[in-house]
C-alpha positions as MATLAB code, in Angstrom:
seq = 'XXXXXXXXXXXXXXXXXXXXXXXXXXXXXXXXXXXXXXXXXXXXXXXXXXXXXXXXXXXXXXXXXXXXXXXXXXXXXXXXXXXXXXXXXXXXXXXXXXXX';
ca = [
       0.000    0.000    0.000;
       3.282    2.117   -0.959;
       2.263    6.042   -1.039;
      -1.834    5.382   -0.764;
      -3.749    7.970    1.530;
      -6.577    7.407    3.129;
      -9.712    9.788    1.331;
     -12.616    8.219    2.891;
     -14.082    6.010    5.223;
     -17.613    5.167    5.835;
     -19.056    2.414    8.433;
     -21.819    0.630    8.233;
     -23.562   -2.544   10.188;
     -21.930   -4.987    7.938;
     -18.540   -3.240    8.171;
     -16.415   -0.533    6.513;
     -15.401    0.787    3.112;
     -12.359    2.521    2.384;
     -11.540    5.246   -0.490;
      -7.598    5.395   -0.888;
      -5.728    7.508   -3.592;
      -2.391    8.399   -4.704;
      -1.051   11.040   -6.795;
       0.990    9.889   -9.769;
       2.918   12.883  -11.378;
      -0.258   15.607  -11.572;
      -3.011   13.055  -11.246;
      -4.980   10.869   -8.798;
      -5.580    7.505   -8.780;
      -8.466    5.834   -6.284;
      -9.360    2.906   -5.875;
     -11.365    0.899   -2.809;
     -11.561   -1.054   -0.325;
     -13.995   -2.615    1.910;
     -13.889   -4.840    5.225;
     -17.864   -6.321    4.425;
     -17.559  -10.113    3.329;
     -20.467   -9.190    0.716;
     -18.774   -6.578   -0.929;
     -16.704   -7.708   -3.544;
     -13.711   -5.427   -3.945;
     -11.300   -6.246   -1.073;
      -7.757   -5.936   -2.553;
      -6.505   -2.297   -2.911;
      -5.911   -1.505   -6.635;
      -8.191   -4.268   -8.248;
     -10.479   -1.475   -9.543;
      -8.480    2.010  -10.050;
     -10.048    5.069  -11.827;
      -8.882    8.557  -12.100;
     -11.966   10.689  -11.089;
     -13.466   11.563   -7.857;
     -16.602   10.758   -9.156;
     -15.513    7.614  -10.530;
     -13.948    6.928   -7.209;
     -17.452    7.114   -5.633;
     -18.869    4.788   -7.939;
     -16.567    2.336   -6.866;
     -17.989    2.204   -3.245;
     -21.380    1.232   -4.385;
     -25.153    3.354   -4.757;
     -25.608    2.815   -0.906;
     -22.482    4.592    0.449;
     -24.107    8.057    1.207;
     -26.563    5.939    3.233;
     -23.644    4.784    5.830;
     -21.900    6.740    8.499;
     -18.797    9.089    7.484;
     -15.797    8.012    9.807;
     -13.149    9.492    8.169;
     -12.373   12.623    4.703;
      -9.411   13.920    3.568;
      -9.240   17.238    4.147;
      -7.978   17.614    0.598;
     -11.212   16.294   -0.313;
     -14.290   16.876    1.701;
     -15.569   19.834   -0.533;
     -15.637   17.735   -3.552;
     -17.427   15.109   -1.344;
     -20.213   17.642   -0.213;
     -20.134   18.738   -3.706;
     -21.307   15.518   -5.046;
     -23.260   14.522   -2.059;
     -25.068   18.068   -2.019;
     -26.722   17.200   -5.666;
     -28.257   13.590   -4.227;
     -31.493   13.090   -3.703;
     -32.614   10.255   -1.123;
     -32.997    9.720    2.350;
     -29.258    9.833    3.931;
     -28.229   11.784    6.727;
     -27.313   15.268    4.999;
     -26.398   16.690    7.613;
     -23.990   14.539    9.516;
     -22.733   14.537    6.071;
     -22.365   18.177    6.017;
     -20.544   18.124    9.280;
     -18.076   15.729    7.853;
     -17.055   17.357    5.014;
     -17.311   21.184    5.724;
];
């Protein structure tokens, strides 16, 4: 796990899921992790994309639903960015105290 950061972290009853990222020359790469037997991608760097967004996706449709443990200050504005534009029942505004 050589030069990966921690972006987010978000718990949930069946465990936690884990956003890491590393910049490579003047990009970042993300990819995921997750300690919930039903979630398939365990491994960091099985799955890596190079968008925040993209980065999201990889945790799943349900991940605004869970508990925030843990942003990067580097990026909780683009996380309340994208989160501020969902619609659904999660908890906006624990989510709001995470990230701003």
């Amino acid at each position: 796990m050589e030069h990966w950061q921690t972006i987010l972290v978000v718990k949930g009853a069946a465990g936690n899921m884990t956003l890491f990222a590393r910049k490579q020359q003047q990009d970042w790469e993300f990819c995921c992790s997750s300690s919930s037997p039903s979630y398939s991608t365990s491994t960091i760097g099985m799955n890596v994309v190079h968008s925040f967004p993209d980065a999201l996706a990889l945790l799943g449709q349900s991940w605004k639903y869970l508990t925030p443990e843990y942003i990067h200050p580097e990026f909780k504005q683009q996380c309340w960015s994208h989160l501020s534009k969902q619609s659904g029942l999660f908890d906006k505004i624990n989510w709001r105290k995470a990230c701003l």
